[in-house]
C-alpha positions in Angstrom: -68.6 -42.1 -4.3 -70.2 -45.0 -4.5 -70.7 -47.7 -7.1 -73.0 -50.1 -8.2 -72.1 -53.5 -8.9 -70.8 -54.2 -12.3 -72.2 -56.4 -14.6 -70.5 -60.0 -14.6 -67.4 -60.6 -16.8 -67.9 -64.2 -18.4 -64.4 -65.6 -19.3 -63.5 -68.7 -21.1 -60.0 -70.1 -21.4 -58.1 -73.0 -21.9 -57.8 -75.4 -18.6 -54.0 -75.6 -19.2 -51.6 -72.6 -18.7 -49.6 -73.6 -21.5 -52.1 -73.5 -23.9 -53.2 -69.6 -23.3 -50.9 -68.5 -26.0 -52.0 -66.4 -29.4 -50.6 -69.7 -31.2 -53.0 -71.6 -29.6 -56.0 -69.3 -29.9 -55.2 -68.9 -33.8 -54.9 -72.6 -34.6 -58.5 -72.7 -32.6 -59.8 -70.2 -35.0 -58.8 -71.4 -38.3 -60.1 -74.6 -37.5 -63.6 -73.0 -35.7 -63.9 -70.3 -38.4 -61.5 -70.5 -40.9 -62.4 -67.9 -42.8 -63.8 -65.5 -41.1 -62.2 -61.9 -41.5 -59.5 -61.6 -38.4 -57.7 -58.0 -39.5 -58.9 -55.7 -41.4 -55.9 -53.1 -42.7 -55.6 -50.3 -44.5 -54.0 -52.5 -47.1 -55.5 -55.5 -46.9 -58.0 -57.9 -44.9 -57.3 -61.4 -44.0 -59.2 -64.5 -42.7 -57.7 -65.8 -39.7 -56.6 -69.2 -42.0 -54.9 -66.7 -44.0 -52.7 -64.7 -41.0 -51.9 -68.5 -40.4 -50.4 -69.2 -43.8 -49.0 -66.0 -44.1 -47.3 -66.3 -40.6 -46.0 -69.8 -41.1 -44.3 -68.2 -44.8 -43.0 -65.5 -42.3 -41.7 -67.8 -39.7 -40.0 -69.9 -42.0 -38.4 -67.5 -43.9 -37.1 -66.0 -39.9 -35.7 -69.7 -39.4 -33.9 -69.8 -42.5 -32.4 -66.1 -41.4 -30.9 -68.0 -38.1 -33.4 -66.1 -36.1 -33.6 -69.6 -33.6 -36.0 -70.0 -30.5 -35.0 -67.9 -27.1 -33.5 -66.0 -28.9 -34.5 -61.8 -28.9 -35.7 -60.1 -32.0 -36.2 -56.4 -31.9 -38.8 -54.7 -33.9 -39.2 -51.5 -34.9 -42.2 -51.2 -37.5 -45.2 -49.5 -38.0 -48.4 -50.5 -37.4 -48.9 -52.9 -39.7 -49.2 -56.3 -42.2 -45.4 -56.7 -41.0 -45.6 -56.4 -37.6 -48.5 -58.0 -37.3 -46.6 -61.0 -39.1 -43.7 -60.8 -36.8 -45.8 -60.8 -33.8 -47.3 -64.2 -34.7 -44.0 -65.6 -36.5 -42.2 -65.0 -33.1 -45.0 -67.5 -31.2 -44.2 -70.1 -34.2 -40.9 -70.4 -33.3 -40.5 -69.4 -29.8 -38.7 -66.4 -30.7 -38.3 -63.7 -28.1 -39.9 -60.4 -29.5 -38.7 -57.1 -28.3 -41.1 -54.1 -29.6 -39.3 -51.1 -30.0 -41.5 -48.0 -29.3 -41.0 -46.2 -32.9 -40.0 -42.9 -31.5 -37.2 -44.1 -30.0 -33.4 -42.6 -31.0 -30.4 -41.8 -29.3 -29.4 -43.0 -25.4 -32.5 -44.9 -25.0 -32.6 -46.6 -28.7 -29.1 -47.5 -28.2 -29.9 -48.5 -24.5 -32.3 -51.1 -25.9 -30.7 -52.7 -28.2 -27.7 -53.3 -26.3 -29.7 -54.5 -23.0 -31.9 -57.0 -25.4 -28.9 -59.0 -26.5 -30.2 -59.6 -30.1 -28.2 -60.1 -33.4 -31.4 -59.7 -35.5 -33.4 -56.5 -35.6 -37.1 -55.7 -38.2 -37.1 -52.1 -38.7 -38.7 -49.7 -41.6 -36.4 -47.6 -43.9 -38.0 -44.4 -42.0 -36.1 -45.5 -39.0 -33.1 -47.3 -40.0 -30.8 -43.7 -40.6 -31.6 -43.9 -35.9 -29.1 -46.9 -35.4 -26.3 -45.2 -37.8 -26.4 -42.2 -35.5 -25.3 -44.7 -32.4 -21.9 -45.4 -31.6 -22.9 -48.8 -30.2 -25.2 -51.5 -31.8 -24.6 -53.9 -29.2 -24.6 -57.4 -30.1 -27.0 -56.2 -33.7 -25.6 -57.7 -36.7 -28.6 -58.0 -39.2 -31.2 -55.8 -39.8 -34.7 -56.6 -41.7 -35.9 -53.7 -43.6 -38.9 -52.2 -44.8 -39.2 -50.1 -47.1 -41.4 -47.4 -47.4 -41.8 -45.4 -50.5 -38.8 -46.9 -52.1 -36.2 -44.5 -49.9 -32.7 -45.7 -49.3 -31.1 -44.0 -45.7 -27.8 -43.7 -44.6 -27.4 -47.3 -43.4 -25.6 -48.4 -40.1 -23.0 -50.6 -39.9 -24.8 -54.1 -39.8 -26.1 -56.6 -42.8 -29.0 -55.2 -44.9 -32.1 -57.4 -45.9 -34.7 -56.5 -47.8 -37.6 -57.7 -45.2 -39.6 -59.4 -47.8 -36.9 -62.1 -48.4 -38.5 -63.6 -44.8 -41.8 -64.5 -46.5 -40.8 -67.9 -47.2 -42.5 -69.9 -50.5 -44.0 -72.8 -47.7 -47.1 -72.3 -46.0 -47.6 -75.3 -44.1 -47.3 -75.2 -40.2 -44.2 -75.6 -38.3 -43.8 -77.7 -35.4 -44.5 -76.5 -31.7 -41.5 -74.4 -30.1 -43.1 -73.2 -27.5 -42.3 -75.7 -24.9 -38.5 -74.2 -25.3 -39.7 -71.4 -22.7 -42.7 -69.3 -21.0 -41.3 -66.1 -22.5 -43.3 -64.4 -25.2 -41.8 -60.8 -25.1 -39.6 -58.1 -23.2 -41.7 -55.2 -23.3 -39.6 -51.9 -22.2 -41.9 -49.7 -20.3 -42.3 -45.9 -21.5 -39.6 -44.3 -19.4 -41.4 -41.7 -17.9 -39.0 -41.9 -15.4 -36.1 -43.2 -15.6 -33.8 -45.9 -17.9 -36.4 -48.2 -19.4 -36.3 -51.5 -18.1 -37.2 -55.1 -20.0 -40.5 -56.5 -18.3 -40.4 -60.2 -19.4 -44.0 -61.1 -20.3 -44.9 -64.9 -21.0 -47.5 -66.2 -23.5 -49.7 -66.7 -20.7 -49.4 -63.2 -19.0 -50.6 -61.7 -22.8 -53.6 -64.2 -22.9 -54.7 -63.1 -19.8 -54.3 -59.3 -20.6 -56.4 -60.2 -23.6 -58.8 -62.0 -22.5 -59.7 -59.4 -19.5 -59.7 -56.3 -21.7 -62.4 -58.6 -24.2 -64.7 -59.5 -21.9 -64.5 -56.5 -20.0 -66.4 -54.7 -22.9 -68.3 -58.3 -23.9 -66.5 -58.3 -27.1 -68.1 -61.8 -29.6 -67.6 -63.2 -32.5 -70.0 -60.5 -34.5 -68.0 -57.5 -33.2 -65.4 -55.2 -34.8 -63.4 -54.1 -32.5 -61.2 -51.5 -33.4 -57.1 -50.4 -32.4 -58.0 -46.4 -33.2 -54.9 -46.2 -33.9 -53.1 -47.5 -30.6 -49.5 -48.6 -31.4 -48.9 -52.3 -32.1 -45.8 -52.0 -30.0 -47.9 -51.4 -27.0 -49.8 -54.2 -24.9 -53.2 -52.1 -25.6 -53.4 -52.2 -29.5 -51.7 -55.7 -30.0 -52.8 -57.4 -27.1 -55.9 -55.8 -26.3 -57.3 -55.7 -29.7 -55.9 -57.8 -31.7 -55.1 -60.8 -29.2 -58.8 -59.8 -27.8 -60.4 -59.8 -30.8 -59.1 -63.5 -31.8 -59.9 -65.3 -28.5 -63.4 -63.9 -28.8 -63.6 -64.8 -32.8 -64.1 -61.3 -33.6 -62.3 -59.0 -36.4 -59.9 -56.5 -35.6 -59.7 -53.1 -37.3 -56.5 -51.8 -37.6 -56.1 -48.1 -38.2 -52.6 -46.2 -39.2 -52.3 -43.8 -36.2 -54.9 -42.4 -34.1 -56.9 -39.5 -35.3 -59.2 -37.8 -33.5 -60.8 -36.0 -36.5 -60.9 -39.0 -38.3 -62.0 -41.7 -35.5 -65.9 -41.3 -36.8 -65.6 -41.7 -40.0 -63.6 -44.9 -39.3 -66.0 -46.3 -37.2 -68.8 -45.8 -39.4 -67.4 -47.0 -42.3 -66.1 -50.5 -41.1 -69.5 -50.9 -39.1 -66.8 -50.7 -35.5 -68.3 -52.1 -32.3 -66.2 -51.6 -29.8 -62.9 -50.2 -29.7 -59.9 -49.4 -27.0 -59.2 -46.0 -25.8 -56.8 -44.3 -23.6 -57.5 -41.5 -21.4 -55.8 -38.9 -24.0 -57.9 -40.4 -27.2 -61.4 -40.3 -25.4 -60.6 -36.6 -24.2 -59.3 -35.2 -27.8 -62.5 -37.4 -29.2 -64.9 -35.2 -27.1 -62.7 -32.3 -27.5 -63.8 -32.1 -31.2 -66.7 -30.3 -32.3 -70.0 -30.9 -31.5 -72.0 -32.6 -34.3 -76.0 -32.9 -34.7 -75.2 -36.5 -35.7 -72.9 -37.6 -33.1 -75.0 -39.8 -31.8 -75.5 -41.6 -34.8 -72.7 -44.3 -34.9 -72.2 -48.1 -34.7 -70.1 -47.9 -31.6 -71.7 -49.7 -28.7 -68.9 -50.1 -26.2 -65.4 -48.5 -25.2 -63.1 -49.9 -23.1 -61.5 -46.9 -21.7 -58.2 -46.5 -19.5 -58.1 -44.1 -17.5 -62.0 -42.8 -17.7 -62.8 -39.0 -18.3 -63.9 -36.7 -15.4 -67.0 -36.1 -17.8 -67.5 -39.1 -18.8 -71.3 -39.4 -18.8 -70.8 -36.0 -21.2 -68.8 -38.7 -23.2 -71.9 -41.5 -22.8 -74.6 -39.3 -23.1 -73.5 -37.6 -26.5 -71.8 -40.6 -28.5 -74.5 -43.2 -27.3 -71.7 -45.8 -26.2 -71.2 -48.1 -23.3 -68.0 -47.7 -21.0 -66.3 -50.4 -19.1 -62.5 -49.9 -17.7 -59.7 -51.6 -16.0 -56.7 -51.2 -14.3 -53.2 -53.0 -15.3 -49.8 -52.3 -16.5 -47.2 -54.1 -18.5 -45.6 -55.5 -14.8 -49.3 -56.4 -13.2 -51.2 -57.2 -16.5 -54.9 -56.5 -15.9 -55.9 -57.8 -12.5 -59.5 -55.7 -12.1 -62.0 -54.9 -14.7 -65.2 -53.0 -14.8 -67.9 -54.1 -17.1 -69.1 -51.7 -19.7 -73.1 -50.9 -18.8 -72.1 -50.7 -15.1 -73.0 -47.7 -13.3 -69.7 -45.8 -12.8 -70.2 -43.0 -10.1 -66.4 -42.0 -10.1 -64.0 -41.5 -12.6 -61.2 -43.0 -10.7 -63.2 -46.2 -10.2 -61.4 -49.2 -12.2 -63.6 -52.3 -10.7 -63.5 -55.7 -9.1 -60.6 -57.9 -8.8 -60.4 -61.0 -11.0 -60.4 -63.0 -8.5 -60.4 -66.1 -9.9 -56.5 -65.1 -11.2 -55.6 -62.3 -9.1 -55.3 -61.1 -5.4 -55.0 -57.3 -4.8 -54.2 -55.5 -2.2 -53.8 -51.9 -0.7 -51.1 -51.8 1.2 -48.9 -48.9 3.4 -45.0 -48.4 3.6 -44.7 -51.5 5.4 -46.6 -53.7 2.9 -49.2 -54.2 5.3 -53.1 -54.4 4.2 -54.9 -51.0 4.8 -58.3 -51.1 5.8 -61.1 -49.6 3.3 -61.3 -46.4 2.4 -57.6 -45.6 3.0 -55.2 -44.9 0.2 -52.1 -46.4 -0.2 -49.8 -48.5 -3.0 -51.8 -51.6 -5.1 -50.2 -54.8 -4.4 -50.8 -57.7 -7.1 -50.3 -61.6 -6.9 -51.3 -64.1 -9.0 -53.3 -67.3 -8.6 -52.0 -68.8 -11.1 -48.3 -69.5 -13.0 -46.8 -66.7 -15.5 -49.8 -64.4 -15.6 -47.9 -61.2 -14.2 -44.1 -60.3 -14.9 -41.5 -62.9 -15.0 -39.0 -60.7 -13.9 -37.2 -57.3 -15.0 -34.7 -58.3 -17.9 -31.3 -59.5 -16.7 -31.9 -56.8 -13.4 -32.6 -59.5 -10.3 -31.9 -56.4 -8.3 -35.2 -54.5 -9.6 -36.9 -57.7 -9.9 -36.4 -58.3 -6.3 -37.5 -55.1 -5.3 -40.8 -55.2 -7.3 -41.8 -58.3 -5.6 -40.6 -58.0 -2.2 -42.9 -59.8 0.4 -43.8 -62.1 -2.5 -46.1 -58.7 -3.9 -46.2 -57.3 -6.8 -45.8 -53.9 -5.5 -47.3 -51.4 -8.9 -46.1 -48.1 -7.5 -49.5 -47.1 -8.6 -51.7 -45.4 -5.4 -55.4 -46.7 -4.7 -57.7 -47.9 -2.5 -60.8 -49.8 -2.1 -64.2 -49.3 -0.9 -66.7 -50.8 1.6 -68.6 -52.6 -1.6 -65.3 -54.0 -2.7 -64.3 -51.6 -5.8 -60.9 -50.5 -6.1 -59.9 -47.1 -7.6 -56.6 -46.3 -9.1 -55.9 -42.4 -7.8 -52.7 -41.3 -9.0 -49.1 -43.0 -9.9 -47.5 -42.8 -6.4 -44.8 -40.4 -7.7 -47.6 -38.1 -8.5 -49.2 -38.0 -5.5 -48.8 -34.1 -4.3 -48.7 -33.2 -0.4 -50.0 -29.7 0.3 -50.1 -28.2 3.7 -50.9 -31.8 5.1 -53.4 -33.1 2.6 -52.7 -35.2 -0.1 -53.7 -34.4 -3.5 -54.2 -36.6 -6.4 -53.3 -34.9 -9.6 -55.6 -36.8 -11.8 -59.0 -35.0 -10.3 -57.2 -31.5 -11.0 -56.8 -32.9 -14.3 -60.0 -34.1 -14.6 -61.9 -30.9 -13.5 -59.1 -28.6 -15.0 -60.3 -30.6 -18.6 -63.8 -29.8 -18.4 -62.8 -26.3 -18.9 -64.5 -25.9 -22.6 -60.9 -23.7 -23.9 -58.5 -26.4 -22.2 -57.4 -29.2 -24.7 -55.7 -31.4 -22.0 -53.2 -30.9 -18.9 -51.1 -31.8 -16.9 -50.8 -31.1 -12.8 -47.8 -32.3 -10.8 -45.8 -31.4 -7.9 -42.9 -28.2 -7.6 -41.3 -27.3 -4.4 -42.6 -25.1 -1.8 -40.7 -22.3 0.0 -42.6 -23.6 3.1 -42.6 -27.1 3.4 -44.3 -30.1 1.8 -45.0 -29.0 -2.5 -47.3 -26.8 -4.4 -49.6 -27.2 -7.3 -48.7 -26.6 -11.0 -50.6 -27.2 -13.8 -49.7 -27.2 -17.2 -52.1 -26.2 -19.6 -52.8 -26.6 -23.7 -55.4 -24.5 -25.0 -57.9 -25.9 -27.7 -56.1 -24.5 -31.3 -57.5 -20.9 -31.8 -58.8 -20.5 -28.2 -57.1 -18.0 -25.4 -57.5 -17.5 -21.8 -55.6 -15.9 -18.9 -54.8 -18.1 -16.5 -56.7 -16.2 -13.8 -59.8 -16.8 -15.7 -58.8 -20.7 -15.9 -58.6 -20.2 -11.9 -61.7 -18.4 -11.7 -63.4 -21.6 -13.3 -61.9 -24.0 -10.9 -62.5 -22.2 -7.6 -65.9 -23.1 -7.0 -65.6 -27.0 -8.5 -62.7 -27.7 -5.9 -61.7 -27.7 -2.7 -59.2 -24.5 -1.9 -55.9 -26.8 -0.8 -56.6 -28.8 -4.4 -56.1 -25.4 -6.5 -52.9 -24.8 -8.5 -51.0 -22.0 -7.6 -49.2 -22.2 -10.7 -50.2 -22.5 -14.1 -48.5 -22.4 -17.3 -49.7 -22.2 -20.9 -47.7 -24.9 -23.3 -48.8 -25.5 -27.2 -48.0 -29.4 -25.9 -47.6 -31.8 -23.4 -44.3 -34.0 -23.9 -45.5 -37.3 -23.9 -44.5 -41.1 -24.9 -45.7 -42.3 -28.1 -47.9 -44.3 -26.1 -49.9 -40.7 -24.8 -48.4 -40.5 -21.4 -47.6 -37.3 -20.1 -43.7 -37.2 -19.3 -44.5 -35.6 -15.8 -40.9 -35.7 -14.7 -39.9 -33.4 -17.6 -42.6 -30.7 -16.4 -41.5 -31.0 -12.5 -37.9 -31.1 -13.5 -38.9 -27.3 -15.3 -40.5 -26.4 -12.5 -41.6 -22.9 -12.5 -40.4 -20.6 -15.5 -40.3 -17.2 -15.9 -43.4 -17.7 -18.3 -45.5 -19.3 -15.3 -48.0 -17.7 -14.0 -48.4 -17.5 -10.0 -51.8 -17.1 -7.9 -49.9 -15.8 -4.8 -48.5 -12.9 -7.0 -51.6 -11.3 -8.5 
């Protein structure tokens, strides 16, 4: 299980905190590089001098709106020009942004937009009929739309703007707000348990998260480094691209949606470099069909979160360099692993950062375990506003996340006698058999290397003894079948015998987040169906 050491992470940054900001970094760049591509779109490509005219048009045409510093703004956008806009407008003035994930409706939509507290909302016509389905807007009085394809929904009960009345006739700069507070967003994590909550995220804290995922896979200035598709309302695509790509002086690429039948063609015809991929995108990605010319790509290095069980599968057939990293919106990214470094696990995630972070593994008692033992990663940070500020307007859960003056992730790991840490399972996920403890991300792994199993899913159910069992749910690859006692037959000799399911169930999907998490509570909250099949029983 053990790893060689990384290659070194070089990291430049401003010497003052308050200067780590994405205003900052762009006012660097248009003066370094003017006109230099920054984003490349589907419908347009712009220099990073002009994202800085077109984002002080945007700005002012948000200040004019009454849209004032400190203040929230949600948006709810595609990826895309306008978000992209927003997202930099929102730094101009010290606006608050609050990203709404775009397949949000109902309780938790209408959850959100009361708990943000904001009067002003950008939102595409494909969404807009959502908010005339709640009974409550909260405090939402204006809405900024897009439109797309020229449709007119059912509107709710707030003011109407078309959003292109925001792009304001002046170009030139606007003066600093961003001494009026830290606070550069309220990103509401993916509720995959639970009521989302508002993790208050300063300009710093982004920079950071940035900076780490960049130099993780050496992104530089003669890179494309691609989103593939990653949502812009999620700290990976925006911050870790985009944000990446501009403290490094690179261009970004910024695709629709994600693809996995289309990511090659992509990549080969904007010349990508390096791109950002979850877990989920590298595994459909290999899942496709073998290709004589696989091989034969631009595509040097992917930074990917969490890494595949076969990943050297993954390096050996597309030719790339992997690097990784662990992080969450709460902890931001507080250990990296370089791409080219030997990676003998795939639950490795790296080294500390040292130089910002101190992590821990620590038991019930938020004591330090020694190495080699799991238990829950602790975070703290070296320096000011580089991990959450706080949970929005809940001191309760804020004071509970950082109890003992620790960032306590809920995330379970430990760390080895070279100093790497691995990330093993969310804590909740962690399944106890007959007194072992089981992480459900190796079943995963070595259940996906099945060549009929698209992806899966293994989590907890009760047991009529004591302790749980396993359950696994599986997706076939489209046109494939298999019994589930030939899916058992495959795992029994590539695991140990208290690690095997003893249920499996077939889905045609996984629910999941926009964001490509698995929405494991949904699965253990079905349980076993009469459609599941049972080991014990055959």
């Amino acid at each position: 299980m053990a790893v060689m050491s990384q290659q070194s992470i070089s990291e430049t940054r401003p010497e003052k905190t308050s200067e780590r900001s994405i205003l900052h970094v762009l006012r660097r760049r248009v003066a370094s590089s003017p006109d230099k591509p920054w984003l490349i779109l589907p419908e347009i490509t712009l220099t990073y001098r002009e994202a800085d005219e077109l984002s002080n048009r945007f700005a002012r045409g948000m200040k004019d709106a009454g849209i004032e510093a400190e203040e929230t703004l949600l948006v709810m956008l595609p990826n895309g020009l306008d978000l992209i806009l927003s997202w930099l407008a929102c730094a101009k003035l010290g606006v608050i942004e609050v990203p709404l994930n775009t397949a949000y409706r109902g309780d938790i939509l209408a959850h959100i937009i009361q708990d943000s507290r904001a009067s002003h909302m950008l939102i595409s016509s494909t969404y807009l009929e959502r908010l005339s389905e709640l009974e409550s807007l909260g405090r939402l009085k204006h809405c900024y739309v897009r439109y797309e394809n020229g449709e007119i929904p059912r509107r709710p009960k707030v003011e109407i703007e078309n959003i292109s009345q925001l792009l304001h006739e002046d170009e030139s700069p606007l003066e600093d707000a961003l001494n009026a507070s830290p606070v550069k967003a309220i990103m509401y994590t993916s509720g995959t348990s639970g009521r989302s909550k508002g993790v208050i995220v300063s300009h710093a804290h982004a920079y950071e998260y940035a900076n780490g995922c960049a130099s993780a896979i050496h992104v530089t200035e003669s890179d494309r480094y691609y989103t593939a598709g990653l949502p812009l309302f999620h700290v990976a695509g925006k911050w870790g691209v985009l944000f990446g790509a501009a403290i490094k002086g690179a261009t970004a690429v910024v695709a629709r949606q994600f693809s996995a039948t289309n990511f090659w063609s992509e990549v080969r015809m904007h010349g990508v470099t390096a791109t950002y991929l979850l877990g989920a995108m590298a595994n459909f990605i290999q899942r496709q069909p073998v290709r004589a010319d696989d091989h034969d790509n631009p595509l040097q290095r992917v930074l990917m979160c969490p890494l595949l069980a076969d990943l050297d599968a993954f390096i050996n057939r597309f030719k790339v360099r992997v690097g990784t990293a662990y992080g969450s919106t709460e902890a931001n990214a507080p250990i990296l692993m370089a791409a080219g470094s030997h990676i003998g696990h795939s639950q490795v995630v790296g080294r500390d950062r040292s130089e910002l972070f101190e992590v821990r593994i620590i038991d019930e008692f938020d004591e330090e375990l020694p190495r080699g033992v799991v238990g829950q990663i602790a975070v703290r940070p070296k320096v000011p506003n580089i991990t959450m500020l706080g949970y929005w307007h809940q001191p309760e859960a804020t004071a509970e996340m950082w109890r003992n003056l620790w960032l306590h992730t809920g995330d379970a790991g430990f760390q080895d006698k070279e100093g790497l840490f691995y990330f093993t399972d969310r804590l909740k996920d962690t399944i106890r058999r007959r007194g072992e403890n089981i992480s459900s991300m190796e079943v995963e792994g070595v259940l996906n290397q099945h060549p009929n199993v698209q992806e899966c899913a293994v989590f907890p159910v009760k047991s009529v003894h004591t302790e749980e069992e396993v359950m696994a749910a599986v997706v076939l690859r489209p046109g494939q079948m298999v019994h589930p006692k030939d899916i058992m037959r495959f795992l029994e000799p590539r695991m140990a015998r208290f690690m095997l399911p003893r249920y499996i169930r077939l889905l045609t999907e996984l629910p999941k987040t926009p964001t490509g998490k698995v929405r494991k509570h949904l699965l253990r909250e079905e349980g076993i169906t009469a459609d599941t099949w049972d080991k014990e029983q055959t």
